[in-house]
C-alpha positions as CSV (number, residue, x, y, z in Angstrom):
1,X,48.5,11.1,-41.6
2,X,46.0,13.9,-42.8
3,X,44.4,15.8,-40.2
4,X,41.0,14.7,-40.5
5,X,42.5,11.0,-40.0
6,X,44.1,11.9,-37.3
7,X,40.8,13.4,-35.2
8,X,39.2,10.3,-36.8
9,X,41.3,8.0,-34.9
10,X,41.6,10.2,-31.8
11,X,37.6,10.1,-31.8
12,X,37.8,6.4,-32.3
13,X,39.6,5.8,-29.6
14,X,37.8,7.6,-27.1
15,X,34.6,5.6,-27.8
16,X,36.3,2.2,-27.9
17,X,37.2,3.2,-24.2
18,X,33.7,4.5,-23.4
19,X,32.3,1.4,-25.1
20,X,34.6,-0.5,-22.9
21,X,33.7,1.1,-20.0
22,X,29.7,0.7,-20.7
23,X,30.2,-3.1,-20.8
24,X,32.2,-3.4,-17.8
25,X,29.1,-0.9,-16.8
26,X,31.3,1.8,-15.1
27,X,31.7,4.9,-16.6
28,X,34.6,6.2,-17.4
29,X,36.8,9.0,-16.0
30,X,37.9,12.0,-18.5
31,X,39.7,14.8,-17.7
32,X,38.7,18.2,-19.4
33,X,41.4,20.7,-18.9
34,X,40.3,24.4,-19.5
35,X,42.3,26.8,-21.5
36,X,40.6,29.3,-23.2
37,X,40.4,30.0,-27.1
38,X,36.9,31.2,-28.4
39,X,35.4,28.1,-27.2
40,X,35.5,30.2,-24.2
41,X,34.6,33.5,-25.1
42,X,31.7,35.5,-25.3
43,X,30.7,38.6,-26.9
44,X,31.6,41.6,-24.0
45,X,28.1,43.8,-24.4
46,X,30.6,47.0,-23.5
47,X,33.3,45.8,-25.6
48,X,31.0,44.1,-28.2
49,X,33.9,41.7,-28.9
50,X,34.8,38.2,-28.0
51,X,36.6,37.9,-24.4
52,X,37.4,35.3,-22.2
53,X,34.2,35.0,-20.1
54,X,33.6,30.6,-19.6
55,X,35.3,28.2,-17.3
56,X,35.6,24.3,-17.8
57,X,32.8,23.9,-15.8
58,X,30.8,26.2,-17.8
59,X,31.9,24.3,-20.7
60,X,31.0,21.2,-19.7
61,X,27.2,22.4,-17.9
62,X,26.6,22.6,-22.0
63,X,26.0,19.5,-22.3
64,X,24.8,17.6,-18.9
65,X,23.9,14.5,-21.0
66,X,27.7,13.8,-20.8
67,X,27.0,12.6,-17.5
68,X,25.7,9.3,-18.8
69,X,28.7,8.3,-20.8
70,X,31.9,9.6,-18.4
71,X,32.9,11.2,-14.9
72,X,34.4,14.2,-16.4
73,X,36.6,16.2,-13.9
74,X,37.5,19.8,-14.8
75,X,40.9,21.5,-14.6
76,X,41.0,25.0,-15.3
77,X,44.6,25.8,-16.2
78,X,43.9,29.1,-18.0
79,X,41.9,31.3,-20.2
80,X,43.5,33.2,-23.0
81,X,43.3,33.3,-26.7
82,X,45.9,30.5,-28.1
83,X,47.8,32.9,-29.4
84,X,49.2,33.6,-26.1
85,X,50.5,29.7,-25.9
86,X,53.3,29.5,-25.1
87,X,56.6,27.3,-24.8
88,X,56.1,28.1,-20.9
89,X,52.4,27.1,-21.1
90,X,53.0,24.4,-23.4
91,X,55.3,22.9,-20.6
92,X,52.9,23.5,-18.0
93,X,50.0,22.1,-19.9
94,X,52.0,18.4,-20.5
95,X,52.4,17.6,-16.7
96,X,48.7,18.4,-16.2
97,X,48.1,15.9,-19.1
98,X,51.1,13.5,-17.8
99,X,49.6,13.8,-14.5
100,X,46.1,13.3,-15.7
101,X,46.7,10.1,-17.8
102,X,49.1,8.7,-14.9
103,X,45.9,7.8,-12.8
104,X,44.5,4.2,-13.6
105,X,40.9,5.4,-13.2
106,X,41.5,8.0,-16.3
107,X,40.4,7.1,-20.1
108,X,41.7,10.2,-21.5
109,X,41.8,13.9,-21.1
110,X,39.7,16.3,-23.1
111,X,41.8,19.9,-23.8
112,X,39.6,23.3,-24.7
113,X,41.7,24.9,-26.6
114,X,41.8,28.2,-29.2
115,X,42.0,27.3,-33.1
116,X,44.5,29.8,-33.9
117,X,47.1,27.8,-32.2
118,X,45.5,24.6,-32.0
119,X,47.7,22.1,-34.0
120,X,50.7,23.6,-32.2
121,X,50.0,22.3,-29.0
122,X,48.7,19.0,-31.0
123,X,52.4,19.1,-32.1
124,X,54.0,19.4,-29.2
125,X,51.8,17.2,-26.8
126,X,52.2,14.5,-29.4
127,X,56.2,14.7,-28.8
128,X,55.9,15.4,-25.1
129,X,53.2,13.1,-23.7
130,X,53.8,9.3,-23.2
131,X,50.6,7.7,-22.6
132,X,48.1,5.2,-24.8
133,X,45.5,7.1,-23.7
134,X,43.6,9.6,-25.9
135,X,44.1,13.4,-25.4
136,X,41.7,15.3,-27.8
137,X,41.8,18.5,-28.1
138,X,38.5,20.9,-29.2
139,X,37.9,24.3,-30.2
140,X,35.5,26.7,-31.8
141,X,35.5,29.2,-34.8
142,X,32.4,30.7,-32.8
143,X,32.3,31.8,-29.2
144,X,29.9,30.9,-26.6
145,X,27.5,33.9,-27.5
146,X,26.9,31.9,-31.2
147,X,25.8,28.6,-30.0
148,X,25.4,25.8,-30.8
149,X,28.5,26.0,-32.7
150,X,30.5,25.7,-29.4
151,X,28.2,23.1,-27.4
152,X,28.9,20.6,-30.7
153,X,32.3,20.6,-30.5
154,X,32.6,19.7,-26.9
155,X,29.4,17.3,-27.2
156,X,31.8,15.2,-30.3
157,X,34.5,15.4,-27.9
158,X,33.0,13.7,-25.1
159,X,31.1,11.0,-26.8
């Protein structure tokens, strides 16, 4: 399935269980689990380059309007560039998902994530994680200093 098709449906799904949730009128509970990428950089005025700098919560004080459609809770499991994913991390980062989507009162979970290495972890969690429930994953080509490049890509995520 192309790529595109494949964020399609992952997008799809996450608003069938929103929409689901609105009717039933509870919001639903996602889980957005931090781990760095340039979606959580910004530009380092000594440096004057991208570096880690922006926590989930940061991330997700972008755009308070989430509030309306889910509960999202925030797990801050690291903050590196996705080049430094690992097989170690990668292990780590699918029993915070298994854990995540093992609670009844979770939807799906929500990963922040570096493009370089992006479709990796896609990979991998696909093989590793058994759940019907969504887990997107989100990144940036621009850090947090070039919004609203960044604030988009979580906003799409969370709708």
């Amino acid at each position: 399935m192309p790529t595109y098709a494949l964020k399609k449906s992952a997008l799809l799904t996450v608003l069938c269980l929103i929409a689901t949730a609105v009717a039933a009128q509870t919001k639903p509970v996602v889980v957005l689990i931090a781990t760095g990428g340039t979606i959580a950089m910004k530009i380092d005025p000594v440096k004057h380059a991208p570096v880690p700098a922006i926590s989930g919560e940061d991330l997700l004080a972008t755009v308070p309007q989430v509030s309306k459609y889910a509960t999202v809770e925030v797990k801050n499991v690291s903050n590196v560039p996705s080049d430094y994913m690992d097989p170690v991390r990668w292990t780590a980062l699918t029993r915070d998902v298994d854990t995540a989507l093992a609670r009844p009162e979770v939807a799906g979970v929500i990963i922040s994530h570096g493009t370089d290495t992006l479709e990796e972890t896609a990979y991998w969690l696909d093989l590793t994680v058994d759940s019907d429930k969504p887990v997107v994953l989100i990144g940036a080509q621009r850090n947090q200093s070039k919004l609203p490049h960044s604030k988009r890509c979580l906003e799409r995520a969370e709708l």
